[in-house]
C-alpha positions in Angstrom: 9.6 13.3 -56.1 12.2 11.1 -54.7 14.8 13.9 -54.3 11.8 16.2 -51.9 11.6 12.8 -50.2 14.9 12.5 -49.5 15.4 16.4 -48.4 12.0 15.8 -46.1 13.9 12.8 -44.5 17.2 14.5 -44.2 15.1 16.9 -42.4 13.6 15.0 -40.0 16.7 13.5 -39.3 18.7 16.2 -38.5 15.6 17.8 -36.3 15.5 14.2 -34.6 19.4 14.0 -33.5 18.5 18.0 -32.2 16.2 17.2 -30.6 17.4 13.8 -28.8 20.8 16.2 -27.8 18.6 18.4 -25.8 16.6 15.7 -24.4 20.3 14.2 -23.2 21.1 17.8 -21.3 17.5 18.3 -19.6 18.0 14.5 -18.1 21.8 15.8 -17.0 20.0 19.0 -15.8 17.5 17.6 -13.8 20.0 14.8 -12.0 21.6 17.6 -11.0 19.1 19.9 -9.9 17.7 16.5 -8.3 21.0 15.7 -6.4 21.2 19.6 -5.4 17.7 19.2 -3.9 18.6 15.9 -1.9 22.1 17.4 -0.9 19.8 20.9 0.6 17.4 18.8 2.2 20.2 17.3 4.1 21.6 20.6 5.0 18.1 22.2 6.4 16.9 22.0 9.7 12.9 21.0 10.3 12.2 24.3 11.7 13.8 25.7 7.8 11.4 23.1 6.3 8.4 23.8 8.3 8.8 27.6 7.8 9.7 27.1 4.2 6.4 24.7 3.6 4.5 27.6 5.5 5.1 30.1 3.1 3.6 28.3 0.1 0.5 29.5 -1.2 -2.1 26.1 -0.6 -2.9 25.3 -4.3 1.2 25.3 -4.8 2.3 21.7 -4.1 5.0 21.2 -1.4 8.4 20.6 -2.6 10.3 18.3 -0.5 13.3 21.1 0.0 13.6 24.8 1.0 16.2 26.3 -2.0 17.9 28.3 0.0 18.6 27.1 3.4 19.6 29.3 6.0 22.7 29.7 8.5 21.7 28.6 12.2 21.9 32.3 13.3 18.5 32.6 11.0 20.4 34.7 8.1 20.4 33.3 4.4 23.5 31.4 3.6 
């Protein structure tokens, strides 16, 4: 009994350090993808905004950046 105890725990363990690892790159992931979406907000105009915003369907909430701004002659950069 004790030696399927000790297997279960090993187990767990091992699924437990997995599992903190990809909880470690989805926080790294999302600071990024956060500081991407502060440095793009930066970058677009209010008329990209406003015309970005206006293309969401209503029951879609607003995000707070277009993600792809475009060049001042209206052309995607």
């Amino acid at each position: 009994m004790d030696l399927v105890k000790n297997h279960l725990m090993y187990a767990v363990r091992e699924e437990v350090e997995i599992l903190k690892e990809q909880i470690r790159e989805l926080v790294e992931k999302n600071s990024q993808l956060e500081r991407e979406n502060t440095l793009l907000k930066t970058l677009a105009s209010p008329e990209q905004l406003e015309k970005f915003q206006s293309r969401l369907s209503p029951e879609e909430p607003a995000p707070e950046a277009p993600e792809t701004p475009e060049a001042p002659g209206g052309s995607a950069v």
